[in-house]
N, C-alpha and C positions, 0 to 999 in steps of 0.2 A: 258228088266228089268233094273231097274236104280241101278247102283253102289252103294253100301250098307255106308251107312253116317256114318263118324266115329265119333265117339264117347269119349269125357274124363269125367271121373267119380273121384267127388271131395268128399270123404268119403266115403271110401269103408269098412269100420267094422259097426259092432255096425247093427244098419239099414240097412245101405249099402250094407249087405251082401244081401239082397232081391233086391237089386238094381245090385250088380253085376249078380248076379242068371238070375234077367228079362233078361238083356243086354244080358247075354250067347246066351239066352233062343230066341230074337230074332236076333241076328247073328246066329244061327242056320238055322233060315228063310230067311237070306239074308237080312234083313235090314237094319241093323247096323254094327258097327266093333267096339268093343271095344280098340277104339288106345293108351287110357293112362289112367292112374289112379296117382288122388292128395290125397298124405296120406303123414303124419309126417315122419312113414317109413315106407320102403317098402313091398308088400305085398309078401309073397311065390305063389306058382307055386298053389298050393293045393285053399288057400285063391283066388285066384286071377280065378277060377274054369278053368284053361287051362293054354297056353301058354299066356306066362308076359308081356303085351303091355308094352311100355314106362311109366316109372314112374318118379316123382319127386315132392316136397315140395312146388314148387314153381308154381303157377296154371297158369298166365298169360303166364311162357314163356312154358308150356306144352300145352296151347291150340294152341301159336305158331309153336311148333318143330311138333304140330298132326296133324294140320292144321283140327282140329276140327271143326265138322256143328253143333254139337248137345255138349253142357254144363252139364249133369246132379250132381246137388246140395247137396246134402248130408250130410250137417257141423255142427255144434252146429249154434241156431238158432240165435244169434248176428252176424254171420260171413255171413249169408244170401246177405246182399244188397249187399253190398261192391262185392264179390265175382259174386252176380249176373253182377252186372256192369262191374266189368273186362273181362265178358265175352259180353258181350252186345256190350261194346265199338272196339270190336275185331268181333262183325257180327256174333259172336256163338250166335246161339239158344240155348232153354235151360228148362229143367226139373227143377223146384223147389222144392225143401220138404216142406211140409209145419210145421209148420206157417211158411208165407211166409216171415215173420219179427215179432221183437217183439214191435213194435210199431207202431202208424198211421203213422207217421211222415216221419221213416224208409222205409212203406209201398208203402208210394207215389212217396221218392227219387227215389225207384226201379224202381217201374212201370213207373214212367213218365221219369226216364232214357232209361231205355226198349224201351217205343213206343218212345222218342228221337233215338235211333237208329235204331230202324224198323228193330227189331228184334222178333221172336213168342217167349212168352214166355205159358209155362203150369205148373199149380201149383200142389201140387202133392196130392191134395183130391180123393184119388183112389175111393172113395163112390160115386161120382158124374161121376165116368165113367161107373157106372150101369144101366143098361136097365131098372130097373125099376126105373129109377127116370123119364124120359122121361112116361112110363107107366102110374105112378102116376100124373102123370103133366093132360095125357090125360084123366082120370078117374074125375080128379078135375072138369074140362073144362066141362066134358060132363052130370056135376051133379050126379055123382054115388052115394054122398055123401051128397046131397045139398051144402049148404053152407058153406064152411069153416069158421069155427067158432077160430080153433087157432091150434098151432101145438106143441107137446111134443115133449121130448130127454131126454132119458134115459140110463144112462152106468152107470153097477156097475160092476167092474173090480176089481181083486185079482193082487198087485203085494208088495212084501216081501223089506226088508228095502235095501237091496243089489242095487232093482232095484234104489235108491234115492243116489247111492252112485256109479252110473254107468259110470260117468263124472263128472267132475268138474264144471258144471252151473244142473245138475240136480238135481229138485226140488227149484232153486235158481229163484227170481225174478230178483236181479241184481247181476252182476259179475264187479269185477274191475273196478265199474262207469260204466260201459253197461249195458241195459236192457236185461234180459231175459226172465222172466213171461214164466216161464217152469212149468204150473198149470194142474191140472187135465180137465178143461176145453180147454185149449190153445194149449196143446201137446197131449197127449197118447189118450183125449177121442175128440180131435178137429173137428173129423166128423162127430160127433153128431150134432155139431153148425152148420161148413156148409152143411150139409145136410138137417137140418128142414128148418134153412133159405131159403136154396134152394127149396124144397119143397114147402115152402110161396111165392116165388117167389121175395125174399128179400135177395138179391143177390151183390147189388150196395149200397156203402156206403149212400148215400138218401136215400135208401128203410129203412133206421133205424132213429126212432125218440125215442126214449128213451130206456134206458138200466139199470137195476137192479141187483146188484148183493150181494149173498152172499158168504162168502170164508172162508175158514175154513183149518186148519189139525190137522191129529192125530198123523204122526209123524211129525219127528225131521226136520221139512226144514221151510223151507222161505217160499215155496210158497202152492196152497193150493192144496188137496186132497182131499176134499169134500165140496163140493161149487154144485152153480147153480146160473142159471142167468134167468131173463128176460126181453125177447127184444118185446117192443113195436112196430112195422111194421108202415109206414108213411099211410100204408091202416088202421091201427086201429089193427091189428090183434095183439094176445099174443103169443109168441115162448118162451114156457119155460123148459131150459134144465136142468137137474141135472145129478152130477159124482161124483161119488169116487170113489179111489183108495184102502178104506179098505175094501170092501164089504167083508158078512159073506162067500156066496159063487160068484164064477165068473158067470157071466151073460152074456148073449149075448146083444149089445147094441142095440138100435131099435128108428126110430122115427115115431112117431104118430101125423095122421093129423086126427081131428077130423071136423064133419060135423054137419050139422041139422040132418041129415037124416042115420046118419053112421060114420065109422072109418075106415081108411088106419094104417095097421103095416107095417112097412118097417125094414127089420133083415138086415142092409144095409153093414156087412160085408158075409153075407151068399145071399144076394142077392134075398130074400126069401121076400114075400110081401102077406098080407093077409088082404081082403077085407070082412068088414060086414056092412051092412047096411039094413035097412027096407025092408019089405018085401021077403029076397034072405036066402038062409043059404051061411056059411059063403063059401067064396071064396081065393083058396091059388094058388100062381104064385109063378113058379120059372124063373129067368132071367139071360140072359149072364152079362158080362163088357168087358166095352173096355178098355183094358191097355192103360195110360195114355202116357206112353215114344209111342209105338206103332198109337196114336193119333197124338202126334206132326209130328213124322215121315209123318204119312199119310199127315196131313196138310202142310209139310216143300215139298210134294213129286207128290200131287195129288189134294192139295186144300181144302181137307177136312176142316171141323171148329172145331177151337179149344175145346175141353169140356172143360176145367178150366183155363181163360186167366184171368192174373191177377185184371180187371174190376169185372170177376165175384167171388171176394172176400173180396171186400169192405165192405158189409155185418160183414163178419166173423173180417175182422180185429178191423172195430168198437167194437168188443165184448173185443178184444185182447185190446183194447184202455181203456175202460172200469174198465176191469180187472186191468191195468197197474196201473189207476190212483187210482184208490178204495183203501181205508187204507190196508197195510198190512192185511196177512188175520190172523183170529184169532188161538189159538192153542187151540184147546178142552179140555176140564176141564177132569183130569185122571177120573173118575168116569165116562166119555162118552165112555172111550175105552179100551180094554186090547189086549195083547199079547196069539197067538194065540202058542201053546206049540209046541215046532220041528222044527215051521214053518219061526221063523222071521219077523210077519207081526201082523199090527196091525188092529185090526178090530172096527167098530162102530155098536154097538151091531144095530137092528132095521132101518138100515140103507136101504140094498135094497130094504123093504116094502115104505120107504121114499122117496126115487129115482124112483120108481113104482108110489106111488102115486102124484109126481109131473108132470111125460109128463101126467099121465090121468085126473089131476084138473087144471092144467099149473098154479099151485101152487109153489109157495116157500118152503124151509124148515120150518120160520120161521111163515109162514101161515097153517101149516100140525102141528103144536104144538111141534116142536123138542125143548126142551129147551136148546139146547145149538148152536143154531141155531145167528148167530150176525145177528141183524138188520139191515136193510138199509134204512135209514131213510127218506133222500129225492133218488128218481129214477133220475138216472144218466138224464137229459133230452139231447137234442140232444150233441153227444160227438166230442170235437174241434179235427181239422184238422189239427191243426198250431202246 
Protein backbone atom coordinates (compact mmCIF):
# COMPACT_ATOMS: atom_id res chain seq x y z
CA UNK A 1 0.00 0.00 0.00
CA UNK A 2 1.38 3.40 -0.88
CA UNK A 3 2.30 5.81 1.97
CA UNK A 4 -0.66 8.16 2.58
CA UNK A 5 0.23 11.82 0.65
CA UNK A 6 0.35 14.64 2.95
CA UNK A 7 -1.70 16.96 2.78
CA UNK A 8 -1.90 21.26 3.56
CA UNK A 9 -5.25 22.80 3.71
CA UNK A 10 -5.34 26.51 3.06
CA UNK A 11 -8.75 27.66 4.77
CA UNK A 12 -9.81 25.66 7.07
CA UNK A 13 -13.30 27.68 8.60
CA UNK A 14 -16.09 28.90 7.01
CA UNK A 15 -16.35 25.87 4.24
CA UNK A 16 -13.31 24.46 5.21
CA UNK A 17 -14.51 22.87 7.94
CA UNK A 18 -16.19 20.13 5.39
CA UNK A 19 -12.86 20.12 3.86
CA UNK A 20 -11.07 19.48 7.13
CA UNK A 21 -13.98 16.76 8.01
CA UNK A 22 -13.10 14.91 4.16
CA UNK A 23 -9.24 14.94 4.93
CA UNK A 24 -10.01 13.40 8.48
CA UNK A 25 -12.37 11.13 7.00
CA UNK A 26 -9.86 9.94 4.36
CA UNK A 27 -6.72 9.67 6.61
CA UNK A 28 -8.72 7.45 8.42
CA UNK A 29 -8.37 5.24 5.19
CA UNK A 30 -4.95 5.72 4.85
CA UNK A 31 -4.75 7.95 2.04
CA UNK A 32 -3.78 11.22 3.11
CA UNK A 33 -2.13 12.88 6.12
CA UNK A 34 -3.30 16.06 7.03
CA UNK A 35 0.44 17.71 7.48
CA UNK A 36 -0.52 21.51 7.87
CA UNK A 37 -3.12 23.79 7.76
CA UNK A 38 -2.89 27.95 6.19
CA UNK A 39 -5.23 30.02 8.44
CA UNK A 40 -4.77 33.80 9.65
CA UNK A 41 -4.76 32.05 12.97
CA UNK A 42 -4.45 29.13 14.44
CA UNK A 43 -6.82 26.48 14.64
CA UNK A 44 -7.63 24.40 18.20
CA UNK A 45 -7.19 20.80 18.70
CA UNK A 46 -11.21 20.58 18.55
CA UNK A 47 -11.37 22.81 15.13
CA UNK A 48 -8.67 21.12 13.68
CA UNK A 49 -10.96 17.59 14.33
CA UNK A 50 -7.75 15.69 16.10
CA UNK A 51 -4.21 16.15 16.81
CA UNK A 52 -2.69 19.90 15.27
CA UNK A 53 -0.63 19.29 12.19
CA UNK A 54 1.82 22.20 11.59
CA UNK A 55 0.32 25.49 10.99
CA UNK A 56 1.11 28.85 9.79
CA UNK A 57 -0.06 32.19 7.77
CA UNK A 58 2.35 31.96 5.48
CA UNK A 59 1.45 28.97 2.73
CA UNK A 60 4.46 28.73 0.50
CA UNK A 61 6.85 28.19 3.23
CA UNK A 62 4.31 25.51 4.95
CA UNK A 63 4.08 23.54 1.72
CA UNK A 64 7.84 23.70 2.07
CA UNK A 65 8.45 22.65 5.95
CA UNK A 66 5.23 19.54 4.93
CA UNK A 67 6.82 18.76 2.05
CA UNK A 68 3.39 18.64 0.76
CA UNK A 69 1.94 16.32 -2.54
CA UNK A 70 -1.46 17.43 -2.32
CA UNK A 71 -2.53 21.71 -1.95
CA UNK A 72 -6.15 21.72 -1.09
CA UNK A 73 -7.58 25.60 -1.71
CA UNK A 74 -10.17 26.92 0.42
CA UNK A 75 -9.67 31.03 0.41
CA UNK A 76 -11.89 33.84 -0.49
CA UNK A 77 -12.21 33.47 -4.27
CA UNK A 78 -9.62 36.44 -5.35
CA UNK A 79 -6.84 34.63 -3.47
CA UNK A 80 -7.47 31.42 -5.78
CA UNK A 81 -4.82 31.92 -8.74
CA UNK A 82 -2.08 33.35 -6.98
CA UNK A 83 -2.20 30.77 -4.16
CA UNK A 84 -2.98 28.10 -6.72
CA UNK A 85 0.53 28.87 -8.28
CA UNK A 86 2.58 29.03 -5.42
CA UNK A 87 1.65 25.79 -5.08
CA UNK A 88 2.16 24.61 -8.60
CA UNK A 89 5.53 26.33 -8.88
CA UNK A 90 6.66 24.01 -5.89
CA UNK A 91 5.16 20.42 -7.83
CA UNK A 92 2.07 20.35 -5.10
CA UNK A 93 -0.89 19.08 -6.62
CA UNK A 94 -3.94 20.52 -5.78
CA UNK A 95 -7.87 20.66 -4.74
CA UNK A 96 -9.39 23.97 -5.90
CA UNK A 97 -12.72 25.38 -4.69
CA UNK A 98 -14.51 26.59 -6.83
CA UNK A 99 -15.10 29.12 -8.67
CA UNK A 100 -11.93 28.41 -9.68
CA UNK A 101 -11.17 32.39 -10.18
CA UNK A 102 -13.23 35.34 -10.46
CA UNK A 103 -12.38 36.00 -13.95
CA UNK A 104 -11.40 34.46 -17.49
CA UNK A 105 -8.38 36.17 -17.51
CA UNK A 106 -7.44 34.94 -13.83
CA UNK A 107 -8.74 31.66 -15.04
CA UNK A 108 -6.30 31.00 -17.76
CA UNK A 109 -3.12 32.61 -15.74
CA UNK A 110 -4.02 29.44 -13.46
CA UNK A 111 -4.57 26.87 -15.59
CA UNK A 112 -1.94 27.47 -18.10
CA UNK A 113 0.46 28.08 -15.14
CA UNK A 114 -0.75 24.70 -13.74
CA UNK A 115 -0.12 22.63 -16.99
CA UNK A 116 3.25 24.86 -17.19
CA UNK A 117 4.24 22.92 -14.27
CA UNK A 118 2.77 19.48 -14.85
CA UNK A 119 1.13 19.57 -11.98
CA UNK A 120 -2.91 17.81 -11.56
CA UNK A 121 -4.89 20.07 -10.79
CA UNK A 122 -9.07 19.32 -9.65
CA UNK A 123 -11.60 21.83 -9.36
CA UNK A 124 -13.87 21.43 -6.52
CA UNK A 125 -17.51 20.85 -8.50
CA UNK A 126 -18.42 18.07 -6.19
CA UNK A 127 -21.68 17.58 -8.53
CA UNK A 128 -19.56 16.37 -11.35
CA UNK A 129 -18.10 13.58 -9.18
CA UNK A 130 -21.67 11.90 -9.30
CA UNK A 131 -22.57 8.79 -10.94
CA UNK A 132 -25.22 9.99 -12.29
CA UNK A 133 -23.82 12.53 -14.49
CA UNK A 134 -21.68 9.70 -16.35
CA UNK A 135 -25.50 7.97 -16.16
CA UNK A 136 -27.15 10.72 -17.72
CA UNK A 137 -24.44 11.20 -20.43
CA UNK A 138 -25.22 7.47 -21.25
CA UNK A 139 -29.19 7.81 -21.46
CA UNK A 140 -28.48 10.81 -23.74
CA UNK A 141 -26.24 8.76 -26.16
CA UNK A 142 -28.42 5.93 -26.27
CA UNK A 143 -31.68 8.33 -27.18
CA UNK A 144 -33.80 7.52 -24.05
CA UNK A 145 -34.79 10.98 -24.57
CA UNK A 146 -34.46 11.55 -28.25
CA UNK A 147 -33.05 14.56 -29.05
CA UNK A 148 -31.87 17.09 -26.75
CA UNK A 149 -33.62 19.90 -27.28
CA UNK A 150 -31.82 22.34 -24.34
CA UNK A 151 -31.01 22.00 -20.61
CA UNK A 152 -32.41 23.78 -17.33
CA UNK A 153 -31.03 24.88 -13.85
CA UNK A 154 -32.92 25.59 -11.16
CA UNK A 155 -31.83 26.76 -7.41
CA UNK A 156 -34.10 28.49 -5.05
CA UNK A 157 -32.12 28.68 -1.88
CA UNK A 158 -33.11 30.41 1.66
CA UNK A 159 -30.20 32.11 3.07
CA UNK A 160 -30.79 35.12 5.85
CA UNK A 161 -28.79 38.58 5.61
CA UNK A 162 -25.99 37.22 8.14
CA UNK A 163 -25.07 34.72 5.54
CA UNK A 164 -24.07 38.38 3.16
CA UNK A 165 -22.15 39.49 5.84
CA UNK A 166 -20.16 36.13 6.46
CA UNK A 167 -16.76 37.76 5.07
CA UNK A 168 -15.51 40.64 3.88
CA UNK A 169 -15.89 40.04 -0.15
CA UNK A 170 -19.46 38.41 0.43
CA UNK A 171 -21.87 39.25 -1.82
CA UNK A 172 -19.27 41.80 -3.28
CA UNK A 173 -18.44 41.99 -6.95
CA UNK A 174 -15.11 43.73 -6.28
CA UNK A 175 -13.10 44.22 -3.19
CA UNK A 176 -10.14 46.64 -3.07
CA UNK A 177 -9.76 46.92 -6.88
CA UNK A 178 -9.96 42.93 -7.16
CA UNK A 179 -12.68 41.01 -8.80
CA UNK A 180 -14.93 39.04 -6.92
CA UNK A 181 -18.45 38.33 -8.57
CA UNK A 182 -19.48 36.46 -5.29
CA UNK A 183 -23.30 36.17 -7.15
CA UNK A 184 -25.82 33.74 -6.54
CA UNK A 185 -24.93 32.17 -9.79
CA UNK A 186 -21.02 32.25 -9.45
CA UNK A 187 -20.64 30.92 -5.69
CA UNK A 188 -23.39 29.32 -3.47
CA UNK A 189 -25.61 28.00 -6.56
CA UNK A 190 -22.35 27.50 -9.17
CA UNK A 191 -23.31 23.88 -9.64
CA UNK A 192 -26.14 24.43 -11.28
CA UNK A 193 -24.03 26.05 -14.10
CA UNK A 194 -21.50 23.46 -14.21
CA UNK A 195 -23.52 20.76 -14.13
CA UNK A 196 -26.14 21.61 -17.01
CA UNK A 197 -23.19 22.63 -18.91
CA UNK A 198 -21.74 19.61 -18.30
CA UNK A 199 -24.74 17.68 -18.92
CA UNK A 200 -24.82 19.56 -22.61
CA UNK A 201 -21.47 18.44 -23.02
CA UNK A 202 -20.40 22.13 -22.98
CA UNK A 203 -17.63 21.84 -20.72
CA UNK A 204 -14.68 23.75 -22.77
CA UNK A 205 -14.62 27.48 -23.01
CA UNK A 206 -15.44 26.93 -27.17
CA UNK A 207 -18.37 24.97 -26.43
CA UNK A 208 -19.90 28.47 -25.42
CA UNK A 209 -21.00 30.93 -28.17
CA UNK A 210 -23.29 33.31 -26.55
CA UNK A 211 -24.23 34.27 -23.14
CA UNK A 212 -27.38 36.19 -21.46
CA UNK A 213 -27.80 37.31 -18.52
CA UNK A 214 -29.97 38.85 -16.04
CA UNK A 215 -28.93 40.01 -12.43
CA UNK A 216 -30.69 41.42 -9.92
CA UNK A 217 -30.95 41.67 -5.59
CA UNK A 218 -33.11 42.17 -2.98
CA UNK A 219 -30.76 42.75 -0.55
CA UNK A 220 -28.21 45.05 0.56
CA UNK A 221 -24.92 43.82 -1.68
CA UNK A 222 -23.23 44.46 -4.76
CA UNK A 223 -23.82 41.52 -6.26
CA UNK A 224 -26.68 39.57 -7.35
CA UNK A 225 -29.14 37.08 -5.59
CA UNK A 226 -31.59 36.55 -8.10
CA UNK A 227 -30.54 36.46 -11.60
CA UNK A 228 -30.20 33.74 -14.32
CA UNK A 229 -28.45 33.42 -17.27
CA UNK A 230 -28.42 31.88 -20.88
CA UNK A 231 -25.86 30.10 -22.61
CA UNK A 232 -26.08 29.55 -26.03
CA UNK A 233 -23.85 26.09 -26.73
CA UNK A 234 -21.46 26.29 -30.13
CA UNK A 235 -23.98 23.19 -30.99
CA UNK A 236 -26.98 25.59 -30.94
CA UNK A 237 -28.34 24.28 -27.72
CA UNK A 238 -30.07 26.83 -24.83
CA UNK A 239 -28.83 26.15 -21.13
CA UNK A 240 -30.86 28.16 -19.01
CA UNK A 241 -30.16 28.55 -15.28
CA UNK A 242 -32.12 30.56 -12.74
CA UNK A 243 -31.08 31.33 -8.62
CA UNK A 244 -31.98 33.09 -5.86
CA UNK A 245 -31.04 33.44 -2.79
CA UNK A 246 -34.49 34.77 -1.32
CA UNK A 247 -36.76 32.03 -2.25
CA UNK A 248 -40.11 31.85 -0.23
CA UNK A 249 -39.19 28.22 0.78
CA UNK A 250 -35.56 26.21 0.29
CA UNK A 251 -35.60 23.91 -2.62
CA UNK A 252 -33.73 21.35 -3.57
CA UNK A 253 -31.61 22.34 -6.71
CA UNK A 254 -31.89 20.28 -9.89
CA UNK A 255 -30.91 20.27 -13.53
CA UNK A 256 -33.12 19.25 -16.38
CA UNK A 257 -32.23 18.11 -19.68
CA UNK A 258 -34.97 18.05 -21.80
CA UNK A 259 -35.59 15.73 -25.04
CA UNK A 260 -38.04 15.34 -28.06
CA UNK A 261 -39.15 12.42 -26.63
CA UNK A 262 -38.73 13.01 -22.71
CA UNK A 263 -37.01 14.73 -19.72
CA UNK A 264 -33.87 13.85 -17.25
CA UNK A 265 -34.10 15.48 -13.49
CA UNK A 266 -30.99 15.31 -11.89
CA UNK A 267 -31.34 16.40 -7.75
CA UNK A 268 -27.52 16.73 -8.25
CA UNK A 269 -26.78 17.43 -4.46
CA UNK A 270 -29.03 14.24 -3.46
CA UNK A 271 -27.62 12.35 -6.42
CA UNK A 272 -31.13 11.48 -7.14
CA UNK A 273 -32.10 11.37 -10.92
CA UNK A 274 -35.50 10.77 -12.47
CA UNK A 275 -36.22 9.77 -15.99
CA UNK A 276 -39.80 10.21 -18.10
CA UNK A 277 -40.10 9.95 -21.26
CA UNK A 278 -42.74 8.31 -24.03
CA UNK A 279 -43.98 5.44 -23.77
CA UNK A 280 -42.20 4.21 -20.00
CA UNK A 281 -43.75 5.45 -16.61
CA UNK A 282 -41.52 7.34 -14.86
CA UNK A 283 -38.17 5.95 -13.83
CA UNK A 284 -36.06 7.03 -10.49
CA UNK A 285 -32.13 6.13 -9.80
CA UNK A 286 -30.25 6.69 -7.02
CA UNK A 287 -26.34 7.06 -7.51
CA UNK A 288 -23.02 6.95 -5.66
CA UNK A 289 -20.15 10.07 -5.99
CA UNK A 290 -16.70 10.02 -5.98
CA UNK A 291 -15.19 12.42 -3.67
CA UNK A 292 -13.24 14.74 -5.61
CA UNK A 293 -9.82 15.08 -3.06
CA UNK A 294 -10.11 11.03 -3.07
CA UNK A 295 -10.05 11.28 -7.08
CA UNK A 296 -6.95 13.34 -7.33
CA UNK A 297 -5.33 10.97 -4.94
CA UNK A 298 -6.41 8.00 -7.08
CA UNK A 299 -5.07 9.88 -10.09
CA UNK A 300 -1.73 11.26 -8.20
CA UNK A 301 -1.66 7.28 -7.05
CA UNK A 302 -2.92 4.74 -9.71
CA UNK A 303 -3.60 6.97 -12.85
CA UNK A 304 -7.03 7.16 -12.58
CA UNK A 305 -8.57 10.40 -14.76
CA UNK A 306 -9.16 13.40 -13.26
CA UNK A 307 -13.32 14.21 -12.93
CA UNK A 308 -12.81 18.11 -12.77
CA UNK A 309 -9.45 19.32 -14.40
CA UNK A 310 -9.39 22.70 -14.88
CA UNK A 311 -10.01 22.32 -19.12
CA UNK A 312 -13.29 21.01 -18.02
CA UNK A 313 -14.30 24.42 -16.70
CA UNK A 314 -14.06 26.68 -19.29
CA UNK A 315 -17.66 26.45 -19.97
CA UNK A 316 -18.49 27.69 -16.34
CA UNK A 317 -16.01 30.41 -16.32
CA UNK A 318 -17.15 31.97 -19.50
CA UNK A 319 -20.53 32.42 -17.54
CA UNK A 320 -18.28 33.90 -14.54
CA UNK A 321 -16.78 36.26 -17.50
CA UNK A 322 -20.23 37.15 -18.47
CA UNK A 323 -21.42 38.02 -15.21
CA UNK A 324 -18.30 40.06 -14.48
CA UNK A 325 -18.72 42.20 -17.41
CA UNK A 326 -22.74 42.75 -17.33
CA UNK A 327 -23.73 46.09 -15.78
CA UNK A 328 -23.92 46.02 -12.06
CA UNK A 329 -26.85 44.05 -11.23
CA UNK A 330 -29.89 45.81 -10.55
CA UNK A 331 -31.57 46.36 -6.89
CA UNK A 332 -35.34 45.23 -6.83
CA UNK A 333 -37.80 47.95 -6.48
CA UNK A 334 -39.16 47.56 -2.39
CA UNK A 335 -42.56 46.50 -3.65
CA UNK A 336 -40.74 43.30 -5.31
CA UNK A 337 -39.62 42.14 -1.79
CA UNK A 338 -40.23 42.10 1.97
CA UNK A 339 -38.72 40.86 5.04
CA UNK A 340 -39.68 37.61 6.27
CA UNK A 341 -40.60 38.26 10.37
CA UNK A 342 -37.91 36.49 13.05
CA UNK A 343 -36.14 35.40 10.36
CA UNK A 344 -33.73 38.13 8.85
CA UNK A 345 -34.18 37.31 5.10
CA UNK A 346 -35.59 38.68 2.37
CA UNK A 347 -37.89 37.01 0.22
CA UNK A 348 -39.31 37.71 -3.67
CA UNK A 349 -42.65 37.04 -3.37
CA UNK A 350 -43.39 34.38 -6.71
CA UNK A 351 -40.11 33.85 -7.16
CA UNK A 352 -39.58 29.92 -7.03
CA UNK A 353 -42.64 29.38 -9.31
CA UNK A 354 -40.23 31.69 -11.61
CA UNK A 355 -37.08 29.74 -11.14
CA UNK A 356 -39.36 26.52 -11.68
CA UNK A 357 -40.46 27.90 -14.68
CA UNK A 358 -37.22 28.94 -16.26
CA UNK A 359 -35.11 25.28 -16.38
CA UNK A 360 -38.72 24.05 -17.83
CA UNK A 361 -39.16 26.93 -20.84
CA UNK A 362 -35.25 27.75 -20.67
CA UNK A 363 -36.91 30.96 -20.34
CA UNK A 364 -35.62 34.07 -18.77
CA UNK A 365 -37.22 36.13 -16.09
CA UNK A 366 -37.80 38.78 -18.00
CA UNK A 367 -39.52 36.43 -20.97
CA UNK A 368 -41.87 34.58 -17.93
CA UNK A 369 -43.36 38.33 -17.44
CA UNK A 370 -41.50 39.25 -14.02
CA UNK A 371 -41.77 42.89 -13.96
CA UNK A 372 -38.97 43.65 -12.32
CA UNK A 373 -36.99 41.46 -14.12
CA UNK A 374 -33.75 44.08 -15.99
CA UNK A 375 -33.44 43.28 -19.53
CA UNK A 376 -30.73 42.27 -21.49
CA UNK A 377 -30.80 43.84 -24.43
CA UNK A 378 -28.10 42.61 -26.67
CA UNK A 379 -26.83 38.66 -25.72
CA UNK A 380 -23.39 38.71 -24.53
CA UNK A 381 -22.15 37.02 -28.10
CA UNK A 382 -18.93 35.09 -27.87
CA UNK A 383 -17.11 36.40 -24.37
CA UNK A 384 -13.33 37.71 -24.80
CA UNK A 385 -10.49 35.88 -23.30
CA UNK A 386 -7.94 38.76 -23.08
Amino acid sequence: MNAPLPVVLAGARGHGRWHVANIRRLERAGLVRLAGICELSPLTEEEAGGELPEQSADFGALLDSTGARIAVICTPIPTHTDLALTAARRGVHLLLEKPPAPSYAEFRRMADGIAEAGVACQIGFQSLGSHAVPAIRALIAEGAIGEVTGVGGAGAWVRDEAYFRRAPWAGRRRLDGADVIDGALTNPLAHAVATALALDGAVRAEDVAGIETELSHANDIEADDTSCVRITTARGHRVTVAATLCAERAGEPYVLVHGSSGRITFWYKQDRVLLQRAGHGPEEYDHGRTDLLENLVAHLTTGAALLVPPDGTGAFMKVVEAIRRAPDPEPLPDAAWHSVPGESRRVVPGIDGLVAAAADTLSLYSELGAPWAPRTEQPLKEVSTR
